[in-house]
C-alpha positions in Angstrom: 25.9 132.7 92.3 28.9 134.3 91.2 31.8 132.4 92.8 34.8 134.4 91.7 33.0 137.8 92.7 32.0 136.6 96.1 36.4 135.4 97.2 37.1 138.6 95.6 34.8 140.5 98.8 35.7 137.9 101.0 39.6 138.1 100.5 38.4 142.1 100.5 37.4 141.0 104.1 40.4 140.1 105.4 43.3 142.2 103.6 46.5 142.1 105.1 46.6 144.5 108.0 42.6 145.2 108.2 39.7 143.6 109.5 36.2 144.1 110.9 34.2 146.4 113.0 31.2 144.7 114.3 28.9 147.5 114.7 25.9 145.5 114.6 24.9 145.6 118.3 21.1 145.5 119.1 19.4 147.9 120.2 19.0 145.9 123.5 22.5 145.8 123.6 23.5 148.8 122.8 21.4 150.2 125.4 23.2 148.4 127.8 26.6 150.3 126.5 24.8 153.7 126.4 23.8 153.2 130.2 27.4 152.3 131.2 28.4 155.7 129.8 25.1 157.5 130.8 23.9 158.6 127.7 20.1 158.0 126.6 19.6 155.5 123.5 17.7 156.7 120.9 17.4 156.1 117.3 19.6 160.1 117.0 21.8 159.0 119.5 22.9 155.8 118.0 22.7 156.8 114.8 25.6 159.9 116.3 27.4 157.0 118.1 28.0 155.0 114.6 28.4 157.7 112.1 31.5 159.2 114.8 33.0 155.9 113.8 32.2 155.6 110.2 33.7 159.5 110.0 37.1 158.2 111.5 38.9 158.9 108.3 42.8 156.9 109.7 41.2 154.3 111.1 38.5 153.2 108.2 40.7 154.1 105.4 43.7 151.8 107.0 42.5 149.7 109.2 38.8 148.2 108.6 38.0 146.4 105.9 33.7 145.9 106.7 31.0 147.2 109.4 29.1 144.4 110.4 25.7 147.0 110.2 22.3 146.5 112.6 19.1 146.5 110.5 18.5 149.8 111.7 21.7 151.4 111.0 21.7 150.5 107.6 18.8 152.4 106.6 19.7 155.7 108.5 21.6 158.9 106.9 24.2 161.0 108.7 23.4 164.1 109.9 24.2 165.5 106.0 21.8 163.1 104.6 24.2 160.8 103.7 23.6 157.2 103.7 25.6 155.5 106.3 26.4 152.9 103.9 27.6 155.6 101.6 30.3 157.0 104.8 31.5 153.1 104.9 32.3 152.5 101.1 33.8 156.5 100.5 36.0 155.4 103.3 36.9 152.3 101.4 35.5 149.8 103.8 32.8 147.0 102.9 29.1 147.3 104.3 27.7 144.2 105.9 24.8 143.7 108.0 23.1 141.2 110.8 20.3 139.3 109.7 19.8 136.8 112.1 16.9 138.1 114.2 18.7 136.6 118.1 17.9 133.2 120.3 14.9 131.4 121.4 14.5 128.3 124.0 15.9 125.2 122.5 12.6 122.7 122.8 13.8 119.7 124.9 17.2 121.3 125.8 17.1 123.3 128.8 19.1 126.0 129.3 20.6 126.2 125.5 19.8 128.4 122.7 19.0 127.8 118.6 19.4 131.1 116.7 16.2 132.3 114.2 15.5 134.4 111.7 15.4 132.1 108.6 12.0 132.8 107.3 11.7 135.2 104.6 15.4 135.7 104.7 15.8 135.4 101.3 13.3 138.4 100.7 15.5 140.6 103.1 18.7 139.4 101.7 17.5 141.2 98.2 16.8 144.0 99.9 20.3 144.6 101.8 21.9 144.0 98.7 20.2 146.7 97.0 20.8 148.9 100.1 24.5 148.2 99.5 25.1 145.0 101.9 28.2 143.0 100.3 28.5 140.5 103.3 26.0 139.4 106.4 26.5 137.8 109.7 24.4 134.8 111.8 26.1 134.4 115.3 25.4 130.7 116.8 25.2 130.6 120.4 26.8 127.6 122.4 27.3 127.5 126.1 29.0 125.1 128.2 28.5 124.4 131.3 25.1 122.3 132.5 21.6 122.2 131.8 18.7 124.0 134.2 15.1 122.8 134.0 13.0 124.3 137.2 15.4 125.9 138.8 17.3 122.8 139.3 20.4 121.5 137.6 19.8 118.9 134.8 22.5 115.7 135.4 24.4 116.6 132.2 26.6 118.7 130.6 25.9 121.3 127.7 26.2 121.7 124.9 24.2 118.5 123.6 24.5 117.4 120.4 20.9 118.5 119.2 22.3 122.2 120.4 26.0 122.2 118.2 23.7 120.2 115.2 20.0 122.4 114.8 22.8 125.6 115.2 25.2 124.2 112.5 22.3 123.0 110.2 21.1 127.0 110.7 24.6 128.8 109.9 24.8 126.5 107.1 21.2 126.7 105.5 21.8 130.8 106.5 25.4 130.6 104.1 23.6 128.7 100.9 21.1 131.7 101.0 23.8 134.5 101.3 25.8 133.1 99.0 22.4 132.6 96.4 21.8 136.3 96.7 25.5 137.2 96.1 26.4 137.9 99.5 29.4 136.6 101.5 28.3 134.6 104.8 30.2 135.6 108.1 29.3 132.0 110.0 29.9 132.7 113.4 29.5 129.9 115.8 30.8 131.1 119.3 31.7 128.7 122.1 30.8 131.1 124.9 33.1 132.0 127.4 30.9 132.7 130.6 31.0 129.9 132.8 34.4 128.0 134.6 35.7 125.6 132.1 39.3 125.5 131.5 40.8 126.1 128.0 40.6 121.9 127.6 36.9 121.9 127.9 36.8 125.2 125.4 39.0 123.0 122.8 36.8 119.8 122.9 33.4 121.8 122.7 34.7 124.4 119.9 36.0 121.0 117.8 32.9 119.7 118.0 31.0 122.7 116.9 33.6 123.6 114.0 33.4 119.8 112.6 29.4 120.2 112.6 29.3 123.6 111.0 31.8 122.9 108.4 29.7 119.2 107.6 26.4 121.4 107.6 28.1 123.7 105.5 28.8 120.9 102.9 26.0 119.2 103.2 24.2 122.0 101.6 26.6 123.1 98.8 28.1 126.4 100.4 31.1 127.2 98.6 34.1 127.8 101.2 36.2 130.6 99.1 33.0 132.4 99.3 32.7 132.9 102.8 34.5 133.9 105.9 34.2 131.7 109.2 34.0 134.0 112.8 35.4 132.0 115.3 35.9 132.1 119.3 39.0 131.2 120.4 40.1 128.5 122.7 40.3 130.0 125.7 39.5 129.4 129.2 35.7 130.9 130.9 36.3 133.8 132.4 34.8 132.4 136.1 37.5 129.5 135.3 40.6 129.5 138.3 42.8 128.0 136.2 43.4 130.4 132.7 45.9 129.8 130.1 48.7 132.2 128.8 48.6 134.0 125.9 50.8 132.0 124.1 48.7 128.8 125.0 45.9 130.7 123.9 47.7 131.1 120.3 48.7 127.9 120.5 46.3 125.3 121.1 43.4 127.8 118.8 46.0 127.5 115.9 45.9 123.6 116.4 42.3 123.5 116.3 41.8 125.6 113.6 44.1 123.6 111.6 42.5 120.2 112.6 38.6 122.1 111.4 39.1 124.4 109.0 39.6 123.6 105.6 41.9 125.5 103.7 39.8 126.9 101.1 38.1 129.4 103.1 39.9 132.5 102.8 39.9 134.2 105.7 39.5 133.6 109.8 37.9 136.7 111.6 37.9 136.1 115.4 35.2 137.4 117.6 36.7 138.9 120.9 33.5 137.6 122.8 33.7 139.3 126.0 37.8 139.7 126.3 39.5 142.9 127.7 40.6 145.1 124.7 44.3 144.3 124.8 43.9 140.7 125.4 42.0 140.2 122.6 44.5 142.1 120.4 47.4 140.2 122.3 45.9 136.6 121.6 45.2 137.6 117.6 49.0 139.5 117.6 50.6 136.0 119.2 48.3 133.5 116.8 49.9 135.6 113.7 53.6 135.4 114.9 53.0 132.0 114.5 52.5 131.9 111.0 52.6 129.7 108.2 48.9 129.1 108.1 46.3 128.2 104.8 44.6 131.6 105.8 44.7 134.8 106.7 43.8 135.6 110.7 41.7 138.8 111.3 39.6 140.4 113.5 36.0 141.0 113.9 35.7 142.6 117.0 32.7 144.8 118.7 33.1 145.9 122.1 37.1 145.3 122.2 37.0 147.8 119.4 34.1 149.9 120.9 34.2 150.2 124.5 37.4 152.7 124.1 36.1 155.1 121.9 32.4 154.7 123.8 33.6 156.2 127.0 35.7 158.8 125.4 32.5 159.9 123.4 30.0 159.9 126.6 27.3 161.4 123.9 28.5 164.7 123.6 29.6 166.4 120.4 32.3 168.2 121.7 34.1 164.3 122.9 33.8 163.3 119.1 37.1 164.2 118.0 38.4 162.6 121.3 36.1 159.4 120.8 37.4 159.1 117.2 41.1 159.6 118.3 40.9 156.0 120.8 38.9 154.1 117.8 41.8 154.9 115.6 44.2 154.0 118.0 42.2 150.5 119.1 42.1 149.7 115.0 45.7 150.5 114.3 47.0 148.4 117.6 44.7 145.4 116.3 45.8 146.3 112.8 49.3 145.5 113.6 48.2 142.4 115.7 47.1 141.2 112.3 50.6 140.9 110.9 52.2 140.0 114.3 54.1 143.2 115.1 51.9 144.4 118.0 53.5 145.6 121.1 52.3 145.7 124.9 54.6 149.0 125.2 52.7 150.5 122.3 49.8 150.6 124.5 51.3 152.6 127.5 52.3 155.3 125.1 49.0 155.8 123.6 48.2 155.9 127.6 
């Protein structure tokens, strides 16, 4: 492991006024966004989708750092033949790809999730490298709310402990072999924000999660300059009747970051995790204002980066220019969130 060469892709990762585009949706998933805009997902069509992004000269040259790439993206070429990797660096952005292969039934824990995809890992890893890979991603998955065995409600809440810790040990064991094959770790462990807790219960369960993973991640010799950690924030569910303000947003995730995260790791890359576009941009743009923090605050967005450009596309050649025109526009308004000088009035005149 080269140390030194791995901070200088992480810090990469999060240069001032850039950050990521997580373009690493399954192809479950992004059926899902392909039937929202009535468009038929197939291996042409996605591969079209992506490379319309990776061709949006503005807003990869000055505004994203990495693409977070799905296994099957990253072998494809664009319609010229070229690579899709190839698009990403000419643009001067850093490929990165998904290797964790999604969730399976926790034994013993009903109703929660442990991520997989460990075995043979470090075979695959060799391989992305080679394809051009420079960073990867494993997304944790941790719900609160309570358990459900039967169809009836289990007398406790999640997450439990063996959840946050078999997760944690994952990301971590995940991060040592990234880092072994010279690849940057994005260790996402996301609080989900689905159910009705209030931004309290978000706190408590995200501290819990962020002390494990960071434990794990010593515990088995990561080395934090070499890696970048992709947080949720602290933020209320979205079925929750009592949500918090943007600025408490800012606010209490700042404090918990502080009280987790230890300063050597370079860079923080939130996840939007189910947030309207402009919230998540306002909640990143109000964390920076704050300021004086150990690292620097990005974004790592999917769908609050996506779902603009997605409708505008609708899968037909003739929107790509148009599709193209409201990426740019959601990179540069998350671009300048990054540095704190985002606008809400900026948004009603791109409108």
């Amino acid at each position: 492991m080269n140390l030194t060469d791995l901070n200088k892709v992480a810090l990469a990762m999060v240069t001032a006024g850039k950050g990521i585009l997580a373009a690493d949706e399954s192809t479950g998933t992004i059926k899902k966004r392909f039937d929202a805009i009535s468009v038929e997902s197939t291996e042409q069509s996605r591969r079209d989708y992506r490379e319309m992004l990776f061709r949006s000269g503005e807003a990869m040259a000055k505004y994203i750092s990495g693409v977070i790439l799905y296994d099957e993206t990253i072998w494809q070429n664009a319609k010229d033949g070229t690579p899709l990797v190839k698009l990403i660096e000419q643009a001067g952005a850093i490929p990165g790809i998904k290797v964790d292969e999604g969730t399976q039934a926790l034994p013993n824990c009903p109703g929660e999730l442990v991520t997989v995809g460990l075995d043979k890992l470090a075979e695959r890893l060799k391989k992305y490298y080679e394809r051009g890979a420079r960073f990867a991603k494993w997304r944790a998955v941790i719900d609160i709310g309570r358990g459900t065995a039967g169809g009836g409600t289990v007398g406790r809440d999640i997450p439990t402990m063996t959840a946050i810790h078999v997760n944690a040990h994952a990301l971590a064991r995940y991060a040592a072999l990234c880092q072994a094959a010279q690849i940057v770790p994005i260790v996402e462990p996301e609080v989900l924000m689905d159910g009705d807790h209030d931004i309290e219960r978000c706190y408590e369960v995200t501290q819990h999660v962020l002390n494990n993973t960071f434990q794990e991640l010593r515990i088995q010799r990561v080395a934090l300059e070499g890696m970048i950690l992709k947080p949720n924030m602290a933020i209320a569910g979205k079925k929750s009747a009592k949500q918090a303000s943007v600025e408490e947003v800012a606010e209490k995730t700042i404090r918990l970051l502080k009280s987790c995260v230890p300063a050597a790791v370079p860079g923080i890359a939130f996840l939007s995790g189910g947030q309207s576009d402009e919230q998540a941009t306002a909640h990143l743009d109000a964390m920076n204002r704050i300021g004086g923090l150990p690292w620097r605050l990005t974004f790592s967005y999917g769908r609050a980066l996506q779902a603009a450009p997605q409708k505008a596309w609708s899968g037909k050649a003739e929107n790509v220019a148009a599709g193209q025109r409201a990426f740019i526009h959601r990179a540069r308004m998350n671009s300048l969130a990054t540095k704190g000088e985002w606008k809400a009035d900026l948004e009603k005149k791109a409108a």
